[in-house]
C-alpha positions as CSV (number, residue, x, y, z in Angstrom):
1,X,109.3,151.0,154.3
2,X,110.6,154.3,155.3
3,X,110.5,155.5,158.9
4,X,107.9,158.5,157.7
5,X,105.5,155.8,156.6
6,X,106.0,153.3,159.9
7,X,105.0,156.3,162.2
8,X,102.2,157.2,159.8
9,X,100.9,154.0,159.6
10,X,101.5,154.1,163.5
11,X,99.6,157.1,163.9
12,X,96.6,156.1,161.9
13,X,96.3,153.1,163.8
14,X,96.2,154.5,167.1
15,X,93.3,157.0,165.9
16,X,91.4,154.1,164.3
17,X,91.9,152.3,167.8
18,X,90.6,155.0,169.6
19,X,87.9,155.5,167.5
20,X,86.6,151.9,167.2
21,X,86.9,151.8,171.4
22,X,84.2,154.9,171.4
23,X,82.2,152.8,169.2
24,X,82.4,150.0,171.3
25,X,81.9,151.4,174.1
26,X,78.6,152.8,172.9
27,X,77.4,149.6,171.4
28,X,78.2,147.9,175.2
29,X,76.1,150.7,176.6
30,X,73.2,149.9,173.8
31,X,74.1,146.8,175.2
32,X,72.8,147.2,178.5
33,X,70.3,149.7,178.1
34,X,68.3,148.6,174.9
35,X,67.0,145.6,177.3
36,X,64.2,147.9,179.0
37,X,63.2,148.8,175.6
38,X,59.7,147.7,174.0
39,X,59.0,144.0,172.3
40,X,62.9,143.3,172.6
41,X,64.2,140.0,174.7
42,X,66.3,141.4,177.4
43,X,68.5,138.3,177.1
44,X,68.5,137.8,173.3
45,X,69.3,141.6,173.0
46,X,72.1,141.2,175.3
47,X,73.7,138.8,174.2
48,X,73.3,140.0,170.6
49,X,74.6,143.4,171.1
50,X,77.5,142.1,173.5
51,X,78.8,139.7,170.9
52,X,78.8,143.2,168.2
53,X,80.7,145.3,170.7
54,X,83.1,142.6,171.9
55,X,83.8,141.6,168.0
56,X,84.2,145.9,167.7
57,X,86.8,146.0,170.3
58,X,88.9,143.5,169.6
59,X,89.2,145.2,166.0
60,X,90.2,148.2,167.8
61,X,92.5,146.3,169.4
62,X,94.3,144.7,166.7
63,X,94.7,148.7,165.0
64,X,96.2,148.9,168.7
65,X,99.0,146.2,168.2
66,X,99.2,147.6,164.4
67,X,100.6,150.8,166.4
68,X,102.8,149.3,169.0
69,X,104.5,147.4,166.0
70,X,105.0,149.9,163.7
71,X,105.9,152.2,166.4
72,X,108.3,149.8,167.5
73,X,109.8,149.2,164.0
74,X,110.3,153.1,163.6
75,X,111.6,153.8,166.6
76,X,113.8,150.7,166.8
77,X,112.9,149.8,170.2
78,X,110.1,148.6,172.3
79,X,107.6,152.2,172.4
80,X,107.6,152.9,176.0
81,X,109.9,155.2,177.2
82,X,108.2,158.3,177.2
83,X,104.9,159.0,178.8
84,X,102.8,159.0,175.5
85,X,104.6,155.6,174.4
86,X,103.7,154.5,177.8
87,X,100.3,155.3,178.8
88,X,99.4,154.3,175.0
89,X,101.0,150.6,175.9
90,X,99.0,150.7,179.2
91,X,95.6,151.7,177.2
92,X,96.3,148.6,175.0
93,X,97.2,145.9,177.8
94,X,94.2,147.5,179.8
95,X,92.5,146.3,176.7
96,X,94.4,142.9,176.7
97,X,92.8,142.4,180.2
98,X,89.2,143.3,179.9
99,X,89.8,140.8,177.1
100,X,91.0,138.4,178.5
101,X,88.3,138.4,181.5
102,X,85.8,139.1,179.4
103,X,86.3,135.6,177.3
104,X,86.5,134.2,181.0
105,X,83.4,135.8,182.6
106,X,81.0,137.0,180.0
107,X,79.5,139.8,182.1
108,X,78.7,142.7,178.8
109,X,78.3,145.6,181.3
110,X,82.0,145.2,182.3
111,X,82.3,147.1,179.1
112,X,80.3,149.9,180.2
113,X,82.9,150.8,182.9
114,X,86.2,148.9,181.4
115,X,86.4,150.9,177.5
116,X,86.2,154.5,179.7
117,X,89.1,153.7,181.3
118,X,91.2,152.7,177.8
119,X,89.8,155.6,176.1
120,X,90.8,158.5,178.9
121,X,94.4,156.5,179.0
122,X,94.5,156.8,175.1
123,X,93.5,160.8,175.3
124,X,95.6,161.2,177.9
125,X,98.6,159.8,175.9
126,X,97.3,162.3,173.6
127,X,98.4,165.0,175.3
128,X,101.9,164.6,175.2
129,X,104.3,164.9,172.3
130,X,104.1,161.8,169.9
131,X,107.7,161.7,168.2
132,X,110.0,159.1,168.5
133,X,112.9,160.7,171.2
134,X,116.5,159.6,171.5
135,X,117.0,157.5,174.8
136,X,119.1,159.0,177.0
137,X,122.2,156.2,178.7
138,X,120.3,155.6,181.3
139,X,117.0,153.9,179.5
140,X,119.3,152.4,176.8
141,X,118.9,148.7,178.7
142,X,116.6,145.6,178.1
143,X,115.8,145.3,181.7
144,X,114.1,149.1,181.2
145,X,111.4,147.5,179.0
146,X,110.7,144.7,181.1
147,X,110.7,146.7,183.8
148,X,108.2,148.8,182.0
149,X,106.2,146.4,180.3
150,X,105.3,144.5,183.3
151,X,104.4,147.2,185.7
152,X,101.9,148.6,182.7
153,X,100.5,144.5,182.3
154,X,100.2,144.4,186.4
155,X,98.3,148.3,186.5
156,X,96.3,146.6,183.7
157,X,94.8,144.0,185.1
158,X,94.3,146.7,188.4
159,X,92.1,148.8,186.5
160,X,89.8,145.9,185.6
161,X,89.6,145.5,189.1
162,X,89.0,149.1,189.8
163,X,86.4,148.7,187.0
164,X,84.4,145.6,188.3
165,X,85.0,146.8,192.3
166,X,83.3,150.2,191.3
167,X,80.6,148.6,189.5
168,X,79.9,146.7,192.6
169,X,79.2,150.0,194.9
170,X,77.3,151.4,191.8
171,X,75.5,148.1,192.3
172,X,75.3,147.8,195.8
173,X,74.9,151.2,197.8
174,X,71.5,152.2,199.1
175,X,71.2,155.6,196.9
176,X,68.0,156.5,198.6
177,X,68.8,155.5,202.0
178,X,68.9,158.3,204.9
179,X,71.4,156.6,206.9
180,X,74.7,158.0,208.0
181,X,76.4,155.1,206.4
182,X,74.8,155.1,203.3
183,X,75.0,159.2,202.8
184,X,78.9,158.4,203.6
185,X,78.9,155.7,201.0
186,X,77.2,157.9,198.4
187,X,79.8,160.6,199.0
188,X,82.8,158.3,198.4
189,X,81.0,157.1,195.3
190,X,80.7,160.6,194.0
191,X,83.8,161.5,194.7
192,X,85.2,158.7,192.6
193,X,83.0,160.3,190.0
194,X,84.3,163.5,190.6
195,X,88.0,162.2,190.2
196,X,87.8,160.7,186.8
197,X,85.6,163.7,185.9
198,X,89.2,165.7,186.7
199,X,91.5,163.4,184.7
200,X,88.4,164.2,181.7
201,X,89.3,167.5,182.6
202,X,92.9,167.7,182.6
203,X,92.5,166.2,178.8
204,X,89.4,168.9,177.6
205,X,92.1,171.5,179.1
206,X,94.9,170.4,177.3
207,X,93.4,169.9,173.7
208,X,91.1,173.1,174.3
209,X,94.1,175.4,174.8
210,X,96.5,173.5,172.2
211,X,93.8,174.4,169.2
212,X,93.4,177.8,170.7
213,X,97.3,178.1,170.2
214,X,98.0,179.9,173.3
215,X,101.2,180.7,174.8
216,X,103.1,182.4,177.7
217,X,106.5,182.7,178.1
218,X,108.6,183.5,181.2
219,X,112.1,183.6,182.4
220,X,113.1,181.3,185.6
221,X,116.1,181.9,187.5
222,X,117.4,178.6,189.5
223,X,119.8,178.7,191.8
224,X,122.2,176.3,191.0
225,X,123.7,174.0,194.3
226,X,127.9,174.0,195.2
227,X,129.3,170.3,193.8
228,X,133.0,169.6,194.0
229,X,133.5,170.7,190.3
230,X,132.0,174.1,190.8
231,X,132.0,174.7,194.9
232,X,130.5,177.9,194.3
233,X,126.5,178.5,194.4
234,X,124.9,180.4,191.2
235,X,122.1,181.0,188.7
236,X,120.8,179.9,185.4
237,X,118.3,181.2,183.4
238,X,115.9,179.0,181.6
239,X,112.5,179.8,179.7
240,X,109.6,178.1,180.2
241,X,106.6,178.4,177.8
242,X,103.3,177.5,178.6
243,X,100.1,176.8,176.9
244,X,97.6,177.0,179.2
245,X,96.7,180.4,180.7
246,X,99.2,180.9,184.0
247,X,97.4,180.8,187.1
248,X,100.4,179.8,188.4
249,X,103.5,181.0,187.1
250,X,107.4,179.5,187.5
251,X,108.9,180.8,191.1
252,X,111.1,183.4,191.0
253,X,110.5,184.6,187.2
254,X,109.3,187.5,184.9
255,X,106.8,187.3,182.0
256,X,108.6,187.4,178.2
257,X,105.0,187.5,176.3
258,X,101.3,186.5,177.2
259,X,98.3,186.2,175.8
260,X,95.7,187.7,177.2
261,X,92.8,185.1,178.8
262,X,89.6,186.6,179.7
263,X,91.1,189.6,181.0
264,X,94.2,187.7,182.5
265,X,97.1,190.2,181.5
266,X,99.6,188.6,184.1
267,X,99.6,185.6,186.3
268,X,97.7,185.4,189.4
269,X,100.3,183.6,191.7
270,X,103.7,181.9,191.5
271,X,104.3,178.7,192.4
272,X,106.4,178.3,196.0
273,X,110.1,177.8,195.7
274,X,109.9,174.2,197.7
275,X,108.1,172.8,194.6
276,X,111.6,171.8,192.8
277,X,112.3,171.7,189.2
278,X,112.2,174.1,186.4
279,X,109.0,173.3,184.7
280,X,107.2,172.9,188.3
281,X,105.0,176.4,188.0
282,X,104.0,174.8,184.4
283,X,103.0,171.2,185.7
284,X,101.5,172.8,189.4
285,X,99.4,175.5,186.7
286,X,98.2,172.1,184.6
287,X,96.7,170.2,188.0
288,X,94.8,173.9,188.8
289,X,93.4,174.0,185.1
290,X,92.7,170.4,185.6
291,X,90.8,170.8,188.9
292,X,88.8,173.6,187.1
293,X,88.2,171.8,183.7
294,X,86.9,168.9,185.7
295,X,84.5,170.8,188.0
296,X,83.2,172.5,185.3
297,X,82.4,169.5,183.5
298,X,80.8,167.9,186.6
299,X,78.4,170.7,187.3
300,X,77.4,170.8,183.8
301,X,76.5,167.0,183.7
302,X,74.9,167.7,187.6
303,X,72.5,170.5,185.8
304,X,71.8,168.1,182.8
305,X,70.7,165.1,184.9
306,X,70.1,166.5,187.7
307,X,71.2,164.1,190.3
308,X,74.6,162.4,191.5
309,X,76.3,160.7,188.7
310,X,76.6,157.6,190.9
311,X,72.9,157.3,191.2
312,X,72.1,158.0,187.6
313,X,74.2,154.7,186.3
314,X,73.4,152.7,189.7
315,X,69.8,151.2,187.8
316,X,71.8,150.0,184.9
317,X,73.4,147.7,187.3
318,X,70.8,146.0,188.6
319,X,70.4,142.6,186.9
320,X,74.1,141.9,188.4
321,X,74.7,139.6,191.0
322,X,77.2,141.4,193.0
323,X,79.0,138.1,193.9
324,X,80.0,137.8,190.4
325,X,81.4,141.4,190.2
326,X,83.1,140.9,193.7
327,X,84.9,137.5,191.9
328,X,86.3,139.8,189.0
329,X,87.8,142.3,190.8
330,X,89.5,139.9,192.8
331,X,90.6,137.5,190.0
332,X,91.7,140.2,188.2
333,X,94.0,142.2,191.3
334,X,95.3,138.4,192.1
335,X,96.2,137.9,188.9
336,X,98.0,141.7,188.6
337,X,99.3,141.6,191.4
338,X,102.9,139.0,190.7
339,X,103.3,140.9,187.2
340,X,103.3,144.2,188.6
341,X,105.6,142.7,191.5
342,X,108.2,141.6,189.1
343,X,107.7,144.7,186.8
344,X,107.5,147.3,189.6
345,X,109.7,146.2,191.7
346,X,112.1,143.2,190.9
347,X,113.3,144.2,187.6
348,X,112.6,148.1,188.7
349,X,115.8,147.5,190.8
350,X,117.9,145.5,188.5
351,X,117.5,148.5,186.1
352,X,118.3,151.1,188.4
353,X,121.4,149.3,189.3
354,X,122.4,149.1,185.5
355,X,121.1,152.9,184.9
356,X,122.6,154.5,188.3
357,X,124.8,151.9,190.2
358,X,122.0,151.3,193.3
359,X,118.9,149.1,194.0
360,X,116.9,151.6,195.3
361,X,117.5,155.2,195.8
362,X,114.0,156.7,197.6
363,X,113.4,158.5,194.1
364,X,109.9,159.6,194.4
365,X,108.7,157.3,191.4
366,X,110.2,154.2,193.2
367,X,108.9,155.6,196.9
368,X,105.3,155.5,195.3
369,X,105.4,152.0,193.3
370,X,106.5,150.4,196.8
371,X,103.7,151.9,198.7
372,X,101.1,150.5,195.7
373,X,102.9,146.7,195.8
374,X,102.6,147.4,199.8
375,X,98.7,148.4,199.7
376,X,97.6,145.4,197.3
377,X,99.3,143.3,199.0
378,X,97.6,144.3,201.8
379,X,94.3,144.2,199.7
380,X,94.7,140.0,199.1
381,X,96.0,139.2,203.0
382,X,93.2,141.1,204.3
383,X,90.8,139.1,201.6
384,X,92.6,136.0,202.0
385,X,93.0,135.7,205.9
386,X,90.4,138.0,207.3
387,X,87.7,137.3,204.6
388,X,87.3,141.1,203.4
389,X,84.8,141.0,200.8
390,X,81.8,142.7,198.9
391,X,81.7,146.4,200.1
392,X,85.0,146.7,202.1
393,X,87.2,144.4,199.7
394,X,85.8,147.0,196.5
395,X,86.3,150.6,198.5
396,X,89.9,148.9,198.7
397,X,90.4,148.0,194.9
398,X,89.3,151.3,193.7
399,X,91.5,153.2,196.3
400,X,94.0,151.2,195.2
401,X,93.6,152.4,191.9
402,X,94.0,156.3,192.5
403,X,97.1,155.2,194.0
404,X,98.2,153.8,190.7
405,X,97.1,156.9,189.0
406,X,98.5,159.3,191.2
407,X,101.8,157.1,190.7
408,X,101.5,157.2,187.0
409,X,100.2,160.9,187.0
410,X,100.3,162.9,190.1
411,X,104.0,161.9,190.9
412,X,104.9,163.1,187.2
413,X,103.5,166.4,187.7
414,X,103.7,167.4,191.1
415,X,107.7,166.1,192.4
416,X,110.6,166.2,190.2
417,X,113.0,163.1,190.6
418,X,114.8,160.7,188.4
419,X,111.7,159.9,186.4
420,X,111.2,162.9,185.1
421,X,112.5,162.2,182.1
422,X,109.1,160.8,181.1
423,X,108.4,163.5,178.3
424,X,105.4,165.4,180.9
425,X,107.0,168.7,179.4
């Protein structure tokens, strides 16, 4: 089989994936909110639908493994060092958790909130260029793809956690209360609503503007540092095109061509010169077009239902017993939490020695995986010794999570560094 025809097949199956995960997704929610419907058995509906959209997404996630296979064959390596190859194998082991704790647990609404995440990991993948790259030295070593691997198996099993810890506070806070602590509570919960809202943003942004086919391109002067080769400071020019409308343009540059936006004839800022890197105007203009795609979005789903998000899924919950939902998040965390160690951190450094001759170099990427391993390992001692459960124990799993994402996202986008060779162009 030719390499065409392994990353076609590849391709196809990570659409059919995707696909069969929305379906899923809405047969879980049918799931859970065909029970208040007339002359039906709330159990025996269930149960019935939960076993359909289990059976549907573990279909989609066979198509899944049918991509990292072929992708692997065609690329002649394990598919994960770029960030669509990456966040693709994090979608499908976020899939090989909720999985595996479904089989353990049987709770069907862990669905409802488990499938979103996959899917907005799978579009997000999306976004960024699918062909197979040539490895630079550096990532040409086995202990890369463990090191890889892992870390996505260990963030895996984090997000169930996130999933089931949110689900608790959707289960748990007092929507209606007037209390200070329970309007601070509702906040928090909104604004966790609000946040994946953005990252749903950042993706309707991306795709929106790539069918549009729109384009800017500007000229960037960098001022290149003395070394002991060329002891003498100077500049290089480099273009940067964009394909989002440019709020914020490169520092120090001069528009080539642009398309005009809704009157936008020229860009309306440029991005600081302590923001390093070349394409740093590009990825800071991606996080405002993000931030504005996403509030957008909110306030049109605020004027549909009118109320808080949080509030509007909070009565699905309620035949939970909280207990059980506290339980998963913890299992799942205590069970994420030694793979993403090893992944993260322990192999993390054998690699960089390999790749740049020392453990640990206070690259950006590295500084932020410590601080996650530091803060869950906070999460379990202050579970295990000081008995933090229910409310405080899930604020702290789902906190924990926007760490991971702004580690996997934020830290891409917003600071250059060694990692930044993860295809975020």
């Amino acid at each position: 089989m030719s390499l065409a025809d392994l990353l076609e097949i590849s391709k196809q199956a990570f659409m059919y994936s995707f696909f069969l995960y929305c379906i899923s997704f809405i047969a879980f929610a049918v799931s859970v909110i065909g029970k208040s419907w007339r002359n039906r058995d709330p159990v025996q509906h269930e149960r019935k639908w939960g076993r359909i959209s289990f059976f549907i997404s573990t279909v989609g996630l066979l198509g899944h493994l049918l991509y990292f296979g072929t992708r692997w064959a065609a690329a002649g390596r394990i598919p994960v060092s770029n960030m669509y190859e990456f966040m693709s194998f994090l979608s499908m082991m976020i899939m090989v958790a909720f999985t595996i704790v479904f089989i353990i647990y049987r709770k069907t609404l862990l669905g409802l909130f488990a499938l979103p995440i996959a899917i907005i990991v799978m579009a997000y993948a999306a976004v960024f260029p699918t062909e197979v790259q040539p490895l630079i030295p550096s990532l040409q070593s086995i202990w890369l793809y463990i090191h890889v691997t892992l870390a996505a198996t260990g963030e895996s099993f984090f997000a169930v956690g996130f999933a089931a810890a949110f689900m608790y506070l959707l289960r748990t806070v007092n929507f209606d209360g007037r209390e200070k602590s329970d309007r601070r509570q509702r906040w928090w919960v909104e604004f966790t609503m609000f946040s994946i809202v953005i990252v749903i943003g950042f993706i309707v942004a991306v795709f929106a503007f790539r069918a549009s086919g729109y384009q800017a391109v500007f000229s960037s002067e960098q001022v290149v540092a003395a070394t002991e080769a060329s002891p003498e400071v100077s500049t290089k020019s480099d273009t940067v095109v964009y394909n989002m409308p440019p709020i914020v343009a490169p520092y120090n540059s001069k528009t080539d061509s642009m398309q005009s936006f809704l009157g936008m004839n020229s860009p309306l800022l440029h991005a600081p010169s302590w923001i390093e890197g070349v394409t740093a105007g590009r990825k800071l203009n991606t996080i405002v077009w993000s931030v504005i795609a996403g509030a957008i979005i909110y306030a049109l789903l605020r004027l549909l239902v009118r109320r808080p998000l949080g509030k509007l899924v909070s009565p699905l919950l309620k035949g939970l017993d909280p207990d059980d939902l506290d339980e998963i998040s913890y299992r799942a965390i205590a069970i994420g939490f030694p793979i993403f160690t090893l992944g993260a951190l322990v192999f993390a450094m054998i690699w960089a020695q390999q790749a740049w001759g020392r453990f640990w170099g206070w690259d950006p990427k590295e500084v932020w995986a410590l601080i996650s391993w530091l803060y869950y390992s906070a999460y379990l001692h202050l579970r295990l010794s000081r008995g933090f459960q229910g409310r405080k124990a899930s604020w702290l799993a789902v906190l924990g999570f926007l760490v991971i994402m702004f580690t996997l996202v934020g830290v891409n986008l917003v600071i250059a560094g060694l990692h930044s060779y993860a295809g975020t162009n």
